[in-house]
N, C-alpha and C positions, 0 to 999 in steps of 0.2 A: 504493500500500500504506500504511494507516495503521497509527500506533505500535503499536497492540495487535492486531494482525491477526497469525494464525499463520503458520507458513513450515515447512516440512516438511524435514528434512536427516534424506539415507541416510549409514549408515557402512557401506559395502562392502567386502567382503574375500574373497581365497580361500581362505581362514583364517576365526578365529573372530570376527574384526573386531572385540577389544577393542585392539591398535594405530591403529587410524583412529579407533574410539571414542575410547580415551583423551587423544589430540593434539585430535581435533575439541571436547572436551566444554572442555576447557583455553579452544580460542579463543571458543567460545559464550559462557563467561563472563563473558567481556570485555564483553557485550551484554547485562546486566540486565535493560534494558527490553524486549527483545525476547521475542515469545513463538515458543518451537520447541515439533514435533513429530517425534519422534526414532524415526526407524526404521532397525534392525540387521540389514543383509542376510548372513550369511555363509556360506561354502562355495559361493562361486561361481565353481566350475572348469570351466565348457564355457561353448561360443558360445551355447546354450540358456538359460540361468541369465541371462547377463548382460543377453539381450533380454529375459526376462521383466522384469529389475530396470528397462531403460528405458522398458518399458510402464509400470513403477509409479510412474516418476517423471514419466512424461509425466502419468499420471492425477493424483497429488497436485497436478503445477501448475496443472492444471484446477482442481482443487478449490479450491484455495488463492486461485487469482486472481494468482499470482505464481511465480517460477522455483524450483525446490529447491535446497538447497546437497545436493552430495556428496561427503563423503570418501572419497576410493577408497584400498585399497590393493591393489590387483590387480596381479601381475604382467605378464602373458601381455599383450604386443601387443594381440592379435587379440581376447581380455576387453575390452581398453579402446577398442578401436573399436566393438565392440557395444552395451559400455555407453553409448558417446556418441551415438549414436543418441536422445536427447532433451536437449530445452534444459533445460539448468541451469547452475549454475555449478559446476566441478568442477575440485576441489582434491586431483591427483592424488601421493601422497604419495612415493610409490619414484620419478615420474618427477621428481620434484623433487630426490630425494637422489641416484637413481642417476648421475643424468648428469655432476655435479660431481664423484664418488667415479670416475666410467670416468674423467676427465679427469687426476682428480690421481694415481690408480693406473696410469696406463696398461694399464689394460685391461677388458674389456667384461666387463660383466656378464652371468650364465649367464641371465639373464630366464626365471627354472625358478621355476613354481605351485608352490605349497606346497613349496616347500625344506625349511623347516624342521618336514613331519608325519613323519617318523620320530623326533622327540625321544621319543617313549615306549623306545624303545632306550637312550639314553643313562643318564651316570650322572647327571646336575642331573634330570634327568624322575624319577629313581629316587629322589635323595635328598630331594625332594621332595613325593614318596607317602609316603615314611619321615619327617615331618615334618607332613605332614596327618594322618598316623593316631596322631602320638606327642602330637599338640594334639587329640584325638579323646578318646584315653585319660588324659590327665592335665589334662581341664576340670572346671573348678569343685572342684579340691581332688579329684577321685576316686582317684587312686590317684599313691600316692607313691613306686613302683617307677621306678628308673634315672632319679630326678631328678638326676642326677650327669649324667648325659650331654647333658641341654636346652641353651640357647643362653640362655635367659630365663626367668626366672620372673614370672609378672604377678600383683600382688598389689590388691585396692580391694575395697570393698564390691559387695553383690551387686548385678547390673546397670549397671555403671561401664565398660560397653565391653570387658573383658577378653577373653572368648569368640570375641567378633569378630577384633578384634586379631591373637589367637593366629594364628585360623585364616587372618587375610590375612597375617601370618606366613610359615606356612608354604605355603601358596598362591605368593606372590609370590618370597620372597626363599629357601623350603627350612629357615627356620630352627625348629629343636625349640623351641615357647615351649610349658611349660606355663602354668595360673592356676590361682590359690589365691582364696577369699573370705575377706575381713577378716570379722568373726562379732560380735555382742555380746560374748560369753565373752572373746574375745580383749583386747575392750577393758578388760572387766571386768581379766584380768586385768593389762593394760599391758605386755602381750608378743608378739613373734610366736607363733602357733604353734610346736611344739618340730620339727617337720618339717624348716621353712626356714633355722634358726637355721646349718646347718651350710653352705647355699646362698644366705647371705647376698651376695655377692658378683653373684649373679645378678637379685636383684631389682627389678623397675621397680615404681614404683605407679602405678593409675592412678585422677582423681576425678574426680567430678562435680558442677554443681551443684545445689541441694535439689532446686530445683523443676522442674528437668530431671528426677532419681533419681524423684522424687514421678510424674511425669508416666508415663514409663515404667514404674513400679512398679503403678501403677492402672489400667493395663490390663493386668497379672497377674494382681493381685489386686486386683480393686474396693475401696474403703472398706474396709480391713483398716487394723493400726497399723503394718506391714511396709510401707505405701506412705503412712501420711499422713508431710503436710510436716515436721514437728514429729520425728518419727522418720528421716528423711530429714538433718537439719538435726544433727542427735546424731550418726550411723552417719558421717557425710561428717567431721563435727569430729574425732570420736573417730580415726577413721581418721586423718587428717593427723596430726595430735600423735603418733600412735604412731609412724608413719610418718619422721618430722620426726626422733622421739627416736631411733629405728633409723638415722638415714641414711640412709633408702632414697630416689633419687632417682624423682620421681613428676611426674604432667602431668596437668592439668586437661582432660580430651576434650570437655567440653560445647560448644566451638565451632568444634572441629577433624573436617576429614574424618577415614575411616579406614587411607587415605594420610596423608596428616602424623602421625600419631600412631605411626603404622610406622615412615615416616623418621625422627622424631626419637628413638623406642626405639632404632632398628639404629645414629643415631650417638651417643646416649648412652652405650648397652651395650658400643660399639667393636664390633661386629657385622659385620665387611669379606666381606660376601655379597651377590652381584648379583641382580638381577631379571631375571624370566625374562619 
């Protein structure tokens, strides 16, 4: 196998398979120079499913010229013997944690498919609907009802990551983040909005740099002055100084995923909410 030759890794699950995604995607990075081909198999809860998936991975190693890596996280015994029914190298994730966890707890694991799909009953599944749809309604400034109850308020120029945030927000952690947009007028006048002034306390900023803003801007809006550099370069200054003057603590996203920006909001803000 030479340096730039692809390699194909499944992330399996009887689940959504973004747990095997998210640990496998961690150690691929480790591997710069490599090049992968990322295939997400999930809901794979019968003996059927899982030989389909070892027929796919038999096939990619053909194609490839080399073995596949797979994250698995299946529970079910009898899943994982079906699945290994083709060569690869596989990096089974519960059989790695459970065995050590039966040992130091004294006692066996219920080895039970999808344990955890009834969370749509509980109350974290719930209050986390109630936070996807409260970063739904209070994006980009639309509505300023029961901003008293949010968790955070995200404050940057237009296109500065906010919207995202919000919503991996409430996605991941259940937290109400509304956003707000910094404005010309705003700077004009050297104030927040009269909105936030009383929600000060909840504010993060977030910026970006020009020619990132510019980047992203222009393919909004083509050659407008809302995306040239130069306009980019003012709204980002403007914005900091206001910012600066207010206190408000704020984070540069131009070279952070949209994990890290989350993490360090939830411990800026003191935000003590788990991930689901």
């Amino acid at each position: 196998m030479t340096e730039h030759s692809t390699r194909t890794v499944f992330f399996i699950s009887d689940g959504t398979g973004i747990t095997a995604e998210t640990l496998g995607h961690s150690l691929l990075a480790q591997f710069p120079d490599m090049r992968f081909k990322q295939v997400r198999l999930p809901f794979v809860d019968s003996i059927e499913k899982a030989r389909d998936c070892a027929t796919r991975i038999r096939e990619a190693g053909r194609s490839d010229g080399t073995r596949p890596i797979v994250f698995n996280s299946l529970v079910g015994p009898e899943l994982v013997a079906g699945l290994r029914n083709a060569d690869a190298l596989f990096l089974d994730l519960f059989e790695r944690f459970i065995e050590p966890l039966e040992q130091e707890l004294g006692q066996r694991s219920t080895h039970t498919v999808g344990r955890f799909h009834g969370i749509a009953d509980s109350l974290d599944y719930k209050n986390r609907i109630e936070a996807i749809n409260f970063a739904l309604a209070h994006d980009d400034g639309v509505s300023h009802a029961e901003l008293d109850v949010s968790d955070v308020i995200l404050v940057g120029v237009s296109r500065s990551g906010k919207t995202p945030t919000s919503l991996y927000l409430a996605m991941q952690f259940g937290v109400k983040a509304a956003n707000y947009p910094l404005i010309p007028e705003d700077f004009e006048r050297s104030k927040l909005p009269t909105e936030l002034h009383k929600h000060r306390r909840k504010l993060f900023g977030l910026t970006i740099s020009a020619e990132r803003l510019s980047q992203i801007r222009q393919e909004r809006r083509p050659d407008s002055v809302y995306a040239s550099l130069d306009n980019c370069h003012y709204e980002i200054d403007a914005a900091k100084r206001l910012m600066e003057r207010e206190r408000i603590p704020w984070l540069d996203s131009t070279a952070r995923s949209i994990e890290e920006i989350a993490t360090k909001i939830m411990q800026d803000v003191h935000l003590n909410k788990r991930g689901y």
